[in-house]
C-alpha positions as CSV (number, residue, x, y, z in Angstrom):
1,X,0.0,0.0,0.0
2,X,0.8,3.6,-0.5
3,X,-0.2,7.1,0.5
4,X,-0.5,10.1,-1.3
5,X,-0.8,13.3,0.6
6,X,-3.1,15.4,-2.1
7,X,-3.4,19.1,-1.7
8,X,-3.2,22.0,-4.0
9,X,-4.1,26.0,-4.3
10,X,-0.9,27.3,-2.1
11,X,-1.0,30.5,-3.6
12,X,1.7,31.4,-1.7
13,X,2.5,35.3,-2.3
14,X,-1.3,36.0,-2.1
15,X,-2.1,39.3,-0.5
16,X,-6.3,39.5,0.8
17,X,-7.3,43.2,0.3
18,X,-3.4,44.5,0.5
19,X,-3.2,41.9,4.1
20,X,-0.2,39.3,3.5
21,X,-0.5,35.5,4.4
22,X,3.1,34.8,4.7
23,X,2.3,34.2,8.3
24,X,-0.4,31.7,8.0
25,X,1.1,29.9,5.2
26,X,4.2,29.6,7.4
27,X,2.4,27.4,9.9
28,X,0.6,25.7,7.7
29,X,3.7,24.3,6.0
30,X,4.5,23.6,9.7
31,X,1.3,21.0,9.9
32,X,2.1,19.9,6.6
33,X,5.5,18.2,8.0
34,X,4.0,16.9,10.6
35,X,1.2,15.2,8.2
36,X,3.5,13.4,6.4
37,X,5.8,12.1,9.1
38,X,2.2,11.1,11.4
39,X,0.9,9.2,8.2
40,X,4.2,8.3,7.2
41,X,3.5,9.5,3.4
42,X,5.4,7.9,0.2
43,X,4.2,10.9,-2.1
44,X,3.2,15.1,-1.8
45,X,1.4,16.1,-4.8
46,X,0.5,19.6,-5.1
47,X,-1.7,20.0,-7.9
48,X,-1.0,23.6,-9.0
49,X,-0.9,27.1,-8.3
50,X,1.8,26.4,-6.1
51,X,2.2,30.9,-6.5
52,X,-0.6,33.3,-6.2
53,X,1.6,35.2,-9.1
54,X,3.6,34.5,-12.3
55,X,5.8,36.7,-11.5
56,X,6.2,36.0,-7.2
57,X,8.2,38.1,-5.4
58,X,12.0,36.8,-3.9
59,X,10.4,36.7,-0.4
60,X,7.7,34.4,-2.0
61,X,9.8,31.9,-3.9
62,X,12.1,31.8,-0.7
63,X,9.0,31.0,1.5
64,X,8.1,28.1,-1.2
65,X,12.1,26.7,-0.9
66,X,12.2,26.5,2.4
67,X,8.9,24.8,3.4
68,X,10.3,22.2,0.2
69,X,13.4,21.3,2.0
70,X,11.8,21.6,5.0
71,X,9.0,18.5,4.0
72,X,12.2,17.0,2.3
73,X,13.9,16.6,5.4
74,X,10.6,15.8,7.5
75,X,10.1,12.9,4.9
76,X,13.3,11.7,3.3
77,X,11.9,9.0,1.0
78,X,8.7,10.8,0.4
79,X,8.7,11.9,-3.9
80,X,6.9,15.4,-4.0
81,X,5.3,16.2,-7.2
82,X,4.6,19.9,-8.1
83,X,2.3,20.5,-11.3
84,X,2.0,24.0,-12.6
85,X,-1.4,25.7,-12.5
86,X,-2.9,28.6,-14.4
87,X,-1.3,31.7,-11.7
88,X,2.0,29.5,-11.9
89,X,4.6,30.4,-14.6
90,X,5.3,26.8,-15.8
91,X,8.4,27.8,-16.9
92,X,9.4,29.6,-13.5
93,X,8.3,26.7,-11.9
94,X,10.6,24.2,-13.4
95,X,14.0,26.1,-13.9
96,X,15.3,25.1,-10.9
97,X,14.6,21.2,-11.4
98,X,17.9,20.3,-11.2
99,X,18.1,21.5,-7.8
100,X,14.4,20.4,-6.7
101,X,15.5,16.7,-7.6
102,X,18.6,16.2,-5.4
103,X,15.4,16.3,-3.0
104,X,13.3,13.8,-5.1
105,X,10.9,16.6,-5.8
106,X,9.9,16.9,-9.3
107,X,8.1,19.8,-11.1
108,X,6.3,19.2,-14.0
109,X,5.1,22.4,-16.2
110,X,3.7,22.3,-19.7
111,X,3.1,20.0,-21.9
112,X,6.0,19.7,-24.5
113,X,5.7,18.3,-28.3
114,X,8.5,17.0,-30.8
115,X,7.1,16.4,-34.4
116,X,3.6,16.8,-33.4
117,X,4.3,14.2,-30.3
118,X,4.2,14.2,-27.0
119,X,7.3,14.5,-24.5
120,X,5.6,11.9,-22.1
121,X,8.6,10.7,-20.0
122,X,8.3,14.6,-18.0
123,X,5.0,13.0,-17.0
124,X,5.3,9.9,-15.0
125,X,6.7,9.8,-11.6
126,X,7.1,6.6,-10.2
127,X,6.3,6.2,-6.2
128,X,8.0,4.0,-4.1
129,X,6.8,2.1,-0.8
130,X,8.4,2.2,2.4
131,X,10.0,-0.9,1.7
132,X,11.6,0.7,-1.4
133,X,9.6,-1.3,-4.2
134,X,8.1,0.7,-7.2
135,X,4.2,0.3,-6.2
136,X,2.5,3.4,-8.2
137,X,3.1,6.0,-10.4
138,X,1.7,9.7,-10.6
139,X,0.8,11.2,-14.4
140,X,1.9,14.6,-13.9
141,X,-0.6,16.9,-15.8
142,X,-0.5,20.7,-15.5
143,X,-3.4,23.6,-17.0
144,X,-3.5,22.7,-20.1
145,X,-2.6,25.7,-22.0
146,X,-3.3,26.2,-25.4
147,X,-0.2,25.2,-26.5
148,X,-0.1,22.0,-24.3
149,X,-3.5,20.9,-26.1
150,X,-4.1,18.9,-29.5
151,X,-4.2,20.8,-32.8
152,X,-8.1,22.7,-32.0
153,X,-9.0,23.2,-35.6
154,X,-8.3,19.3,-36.1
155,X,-11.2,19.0,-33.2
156,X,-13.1,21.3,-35.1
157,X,-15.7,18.8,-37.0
158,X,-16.3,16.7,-33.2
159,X,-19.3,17.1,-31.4
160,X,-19.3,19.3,-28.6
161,X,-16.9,21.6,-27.6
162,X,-13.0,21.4,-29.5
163,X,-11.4,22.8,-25.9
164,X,-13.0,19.7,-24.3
165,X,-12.3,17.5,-26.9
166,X,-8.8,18.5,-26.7
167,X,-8.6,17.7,-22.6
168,X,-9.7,14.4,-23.3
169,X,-7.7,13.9,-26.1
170,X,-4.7,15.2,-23.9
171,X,-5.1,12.5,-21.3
172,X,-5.9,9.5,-23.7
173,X,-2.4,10.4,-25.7
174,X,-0.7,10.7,-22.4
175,X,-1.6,7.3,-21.1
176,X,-1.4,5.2,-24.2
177,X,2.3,6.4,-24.7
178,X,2.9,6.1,-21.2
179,X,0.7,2.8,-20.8
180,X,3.6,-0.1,-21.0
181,X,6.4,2.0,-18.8
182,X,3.4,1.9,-16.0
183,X,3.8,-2.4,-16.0
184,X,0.7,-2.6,-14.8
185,X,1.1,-0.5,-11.3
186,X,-1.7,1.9,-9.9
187,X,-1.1,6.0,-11.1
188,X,-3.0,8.7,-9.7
189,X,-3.3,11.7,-12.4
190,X,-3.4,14.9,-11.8
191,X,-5.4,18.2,-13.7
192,X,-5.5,21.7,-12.6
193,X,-8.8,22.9,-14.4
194,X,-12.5,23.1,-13.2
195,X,-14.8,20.4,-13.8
196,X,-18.5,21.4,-14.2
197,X,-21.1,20.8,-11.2
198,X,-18.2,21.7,-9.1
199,X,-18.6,24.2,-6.6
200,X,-16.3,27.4,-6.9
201,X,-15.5,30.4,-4.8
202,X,-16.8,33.7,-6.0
203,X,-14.6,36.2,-7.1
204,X,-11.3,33.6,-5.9
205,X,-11.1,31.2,-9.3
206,X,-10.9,32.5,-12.5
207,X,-12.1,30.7,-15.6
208,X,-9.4,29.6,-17.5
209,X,-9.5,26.9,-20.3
210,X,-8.9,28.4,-23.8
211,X,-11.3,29.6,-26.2
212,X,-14.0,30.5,-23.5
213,X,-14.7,27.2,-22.3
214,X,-15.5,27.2,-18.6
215,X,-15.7,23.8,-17.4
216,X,-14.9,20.3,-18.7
217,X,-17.0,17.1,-17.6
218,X,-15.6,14.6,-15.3
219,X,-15.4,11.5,-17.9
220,X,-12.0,13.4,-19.5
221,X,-9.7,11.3,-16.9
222,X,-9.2,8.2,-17.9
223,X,-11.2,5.4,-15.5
224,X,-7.8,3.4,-15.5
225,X,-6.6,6.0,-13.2
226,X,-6.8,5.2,-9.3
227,X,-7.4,8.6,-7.9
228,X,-7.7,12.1,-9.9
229,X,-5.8,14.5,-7.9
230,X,-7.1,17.8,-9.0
231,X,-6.4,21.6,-8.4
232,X,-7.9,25.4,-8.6
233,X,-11.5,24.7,-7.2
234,X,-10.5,25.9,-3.6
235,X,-13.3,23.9,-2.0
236,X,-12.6,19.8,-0.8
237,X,-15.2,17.7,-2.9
238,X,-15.3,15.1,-5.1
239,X,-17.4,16.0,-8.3
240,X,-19.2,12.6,-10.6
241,X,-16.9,10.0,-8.7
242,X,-15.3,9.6,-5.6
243,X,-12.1,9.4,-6.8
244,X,-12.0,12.6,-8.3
245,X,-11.3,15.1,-5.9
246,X,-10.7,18.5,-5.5
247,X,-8.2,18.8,-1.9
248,X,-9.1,22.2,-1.9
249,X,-6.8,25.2,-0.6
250,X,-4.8,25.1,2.7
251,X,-6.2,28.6,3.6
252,X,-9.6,30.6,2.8
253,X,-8.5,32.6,-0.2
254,X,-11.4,34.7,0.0
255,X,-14.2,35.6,1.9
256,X,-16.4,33.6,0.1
257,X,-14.5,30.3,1.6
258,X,-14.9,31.3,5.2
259,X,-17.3,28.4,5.5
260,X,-15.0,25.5,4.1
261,X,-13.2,22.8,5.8
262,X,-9.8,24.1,4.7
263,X,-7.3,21.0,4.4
264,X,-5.6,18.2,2.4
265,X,-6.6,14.7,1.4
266,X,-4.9,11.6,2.4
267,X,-4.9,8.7,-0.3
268,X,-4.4,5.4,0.1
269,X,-4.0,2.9,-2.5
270,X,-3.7,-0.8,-1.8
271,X,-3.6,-2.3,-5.6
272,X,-7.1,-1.5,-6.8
273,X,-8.1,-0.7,-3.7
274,X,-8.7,3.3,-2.9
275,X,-9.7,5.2,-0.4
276,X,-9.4,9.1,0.8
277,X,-9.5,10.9,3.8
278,X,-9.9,14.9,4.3
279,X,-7.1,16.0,7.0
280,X,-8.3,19.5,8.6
281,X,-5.5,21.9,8.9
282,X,-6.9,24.5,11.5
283,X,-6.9,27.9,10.3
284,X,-3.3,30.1,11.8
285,X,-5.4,33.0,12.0
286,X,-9.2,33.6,13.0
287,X,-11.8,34.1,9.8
288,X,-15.0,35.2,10.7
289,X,-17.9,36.3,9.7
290,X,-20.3,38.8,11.5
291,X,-22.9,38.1,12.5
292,X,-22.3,34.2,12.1
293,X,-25.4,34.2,10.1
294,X,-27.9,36.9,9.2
295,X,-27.4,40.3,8.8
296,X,-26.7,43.5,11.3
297,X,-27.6,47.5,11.0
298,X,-24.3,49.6,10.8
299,X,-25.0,50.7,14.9
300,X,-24.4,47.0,15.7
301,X,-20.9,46.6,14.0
302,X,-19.0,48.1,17.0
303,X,-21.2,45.7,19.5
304,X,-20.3,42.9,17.6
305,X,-16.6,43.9,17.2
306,X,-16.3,44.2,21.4
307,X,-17.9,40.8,22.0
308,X,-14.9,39.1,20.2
309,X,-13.1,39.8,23.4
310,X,-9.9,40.6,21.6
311,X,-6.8,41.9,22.8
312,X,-5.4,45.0,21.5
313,X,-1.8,44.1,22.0
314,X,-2.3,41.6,19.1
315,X,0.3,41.7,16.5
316,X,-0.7,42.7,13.6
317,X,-0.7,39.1,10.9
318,X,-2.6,37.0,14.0
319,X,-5.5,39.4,13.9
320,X,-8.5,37.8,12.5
321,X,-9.7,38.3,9.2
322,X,-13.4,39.7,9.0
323,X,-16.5,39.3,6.9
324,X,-19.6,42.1,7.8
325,X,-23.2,41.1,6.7
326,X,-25.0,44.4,6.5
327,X,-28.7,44.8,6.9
328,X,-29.9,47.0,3.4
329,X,-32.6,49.0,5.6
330,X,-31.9,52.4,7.0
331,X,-28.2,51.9,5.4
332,X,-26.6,55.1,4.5
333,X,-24.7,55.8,1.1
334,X,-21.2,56.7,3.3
335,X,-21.2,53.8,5.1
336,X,-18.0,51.7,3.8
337,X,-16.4,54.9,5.1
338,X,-18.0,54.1,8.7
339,X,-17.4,50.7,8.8
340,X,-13.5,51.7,8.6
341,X,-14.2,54.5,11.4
342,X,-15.4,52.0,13.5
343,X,-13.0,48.9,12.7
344,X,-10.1,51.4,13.1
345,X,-10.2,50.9,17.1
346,X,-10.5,47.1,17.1
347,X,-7.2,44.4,15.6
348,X,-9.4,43.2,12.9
349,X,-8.7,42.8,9.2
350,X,-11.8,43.7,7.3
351,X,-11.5,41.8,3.9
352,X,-15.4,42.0,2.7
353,X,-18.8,43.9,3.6
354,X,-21.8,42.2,2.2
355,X,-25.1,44.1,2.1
356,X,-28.3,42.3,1.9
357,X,-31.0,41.8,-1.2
358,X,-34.2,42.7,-0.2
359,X,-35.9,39.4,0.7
360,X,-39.4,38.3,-1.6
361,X,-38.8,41.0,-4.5
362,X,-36.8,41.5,-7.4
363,X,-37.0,44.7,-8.9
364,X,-35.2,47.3,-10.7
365,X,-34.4,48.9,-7.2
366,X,-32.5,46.3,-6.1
367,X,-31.0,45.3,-9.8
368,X,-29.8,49.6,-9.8
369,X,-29.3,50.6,-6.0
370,X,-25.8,52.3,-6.2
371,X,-25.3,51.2,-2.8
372,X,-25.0,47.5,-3.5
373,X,-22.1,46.9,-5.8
374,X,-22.3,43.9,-8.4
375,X,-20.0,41.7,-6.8
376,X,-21.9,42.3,-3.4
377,X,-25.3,40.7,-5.4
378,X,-25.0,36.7,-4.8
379,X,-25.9,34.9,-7.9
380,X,-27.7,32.6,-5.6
381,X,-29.8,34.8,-4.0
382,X,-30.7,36.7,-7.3
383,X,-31.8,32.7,-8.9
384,X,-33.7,32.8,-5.6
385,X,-35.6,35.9,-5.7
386,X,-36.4,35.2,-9.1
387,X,-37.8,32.4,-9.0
388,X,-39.9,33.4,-6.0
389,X,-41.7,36.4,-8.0
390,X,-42.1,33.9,-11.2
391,X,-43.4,30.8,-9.5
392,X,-44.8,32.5,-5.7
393,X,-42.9,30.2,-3.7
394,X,-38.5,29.6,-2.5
395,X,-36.5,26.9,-5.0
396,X,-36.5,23.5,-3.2
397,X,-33.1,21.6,-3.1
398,X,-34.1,19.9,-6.9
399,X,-33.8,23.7,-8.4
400,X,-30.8,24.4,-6.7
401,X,-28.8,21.4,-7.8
402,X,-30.1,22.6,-11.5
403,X,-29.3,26.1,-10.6
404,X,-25.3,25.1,-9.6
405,X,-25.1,22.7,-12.1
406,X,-26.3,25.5,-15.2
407,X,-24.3,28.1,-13.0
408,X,-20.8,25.9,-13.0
409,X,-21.6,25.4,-17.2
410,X,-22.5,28.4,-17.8
């Protein structure tokens, strides 16, 4: 048996509304070492957007080094394998390989082609047991670029959309020329892309496959594959079968993620055998939302603020990160500037201020108000307040699945 510690999403550089992470994603690489030594693990994969930037600053890259060796020396045996996602320069990413694989860590970027073929050796990784024996392999797949994908035009005349056509295609030419080096032995594959009916994180993920094509469906990966390792959907999940999973981020990336289970996922493959576990990393620094549900008038924010209980002395990257629900009614037009008048006097990090739809009407007042921005307006709520005035009653679960399934497509 082996065991694959899955994660992805480190986005390490990232900055929340001007606030760094680097402390956070310091102790989080701190559980990470102690993950793999507790459940003695054979292989780290980090399935893309191992930066937040493609251009990451010196104090960024030296963050990522450091917490490498660092797992490296936690681990010895352990193989780490780092795909490139679509923040990650692929290029960036892989110049210092030669380096990266005195410490068995190997970093696989795009896709590379000689006379129209694929360079498919890049790709596998082979994973050893504790005992030393070759037991698995991982097919290293990054974001599939345009470049990195089949001839489109050639895809032109196939049902469907060319971009997906070409994801699939990707994947069935990797494994046939890859197929007879495998001998047989398990491989987990990896993707860095969304895959529709997944749930995403408003404003955190962008959309990214070429040609304007959101989403590709989860029958692209090959069935032969043990366990689909996949990256940029920040929320843990498995999406069409359970072994195709999303790990999600190691930290809330937004506000929208405040509610997640932030972690990694722990696989373990005994020959055709799989099974996952989600491993909770618990969160370096505090992110709330206030209230916890519902909404508050502008008067209550201080209230709300003093009932944390926190202390002032706190420095300044362990204060908690803050999410306001605003109640619409009574709201003035200046009050973003009195929400920071108020936070000023409390070690808080304000990183979003919702304000409420009005509840069992939608009208041109609430599609216009000037006081509610666009990205303020949940899609969800709007789906809901229109199908109340078209049908007189709220969207039962059934409409909702449709809703995130035409919303993840669309």
């Amino acid at each position: 048996m082996i065991r694959i510690l899955h994660t992805a999403d480190w986005h390490v550089g990232q900055t929340l509304r001007g606030f760094s992470r680097e402390h956070e994603h310091r102790k989080v690489f701190g559980r990470l070492e102690e993950i793999v030594v507790e459940r003695n693990v054979d292989a780290l994969v980090v399935a893309g957007d191992v930066f937040d930037s493609q251009n990451p600053s010196g104090e960024a890259q030296q963050l990522l080094y450091n917490a490498l060796v660092r797992l490296s020396r936690a681990q010895p045996r352990m193989t780490v394998v780092i795909v490139a996602g679509n923040h990650d320069a692929a290029g960036r990413l892989e110049a210092p390989r030669p380096l990266l694989e005195a410490f068995n860590i190997r970093v696989v970027g795009n896709v590379r082609r000689r006379d129209r073929r694929i360079e498919a050796a890049q790709h596998l990784v082979p994973i050893f047991d504790a005992g030393g024996a070759m037991a698995a392999h991982v097919l290293a797949v990054s974001y599939p670029t345009a470049a990195c994908l089949p001839n489109l035009t050639r895809l032109d005349g196939d049902s469907g959309s060319p971009v997906i056509a070409g994801v699939r295609s990707l994947y069935a030419e990797l494994l046939d020329t890859l197929r007879e080096q495998m001998e047989g032995l398990p491989f987990v594959l990896t993707g860095h892309l969304h895959v529709a009916g997944a749930i995403e994180s408003e404003g955190a993920e962008r959309r990214i496959l070429v040609g304007g094509q959101h989403a590709v469906p989860h029958d692209v990966f090959p069935t032969e594959a043990s366990y689909v390792a996949l990256g940029h959907l920040h929320k843990a999940q498995a999406i069409g079968r359970d072994s195709v999973r999303y790990s999600g981020s190691l930290i809330p990336l937004s506000a929208t993620e405040q509610p997640y289970a932030h972690g990694v996922t722990l696989v373990n493959v005994d020959g055709a055998q799989v099974t996952s576990e989600h491993i909770p990393i618990d969160r370096p620094v505090p992110f709330l939302r206030l209230p916890e549900s519902g909404d508050m008038r502008l008067t209550e924010v201080g209230d709300h603020l003093t009932a944390l209980g926190l202390q002032p002395d706190l420095p300044i990257n362990e204060w908690p990160f803050v999410q306001i629900g605003l109640a619409r009614n009574g709201l003035p037009s200046g009050f973003r500037e009195e929400i920071d008048r108020i936070t000023e006097n409390f070690p808080v990090r304000v990183v979003d201020t919702r304000v409420a739809t009005i509840p069992g009407a939608l009208n041109e007042t609430v599609l216009t108000d000037p006081l509610i921005r666009l990205a303020e307006r949940d899609p969800e709520d709007m789906f809901k307040l229109a199908f109340e005035r078209e049908f007189g009653a709220a969207p039962g679960v059934a409409h909702l699945n449709v809703f995130h399934r035409a919303r993840a497509e669309a």
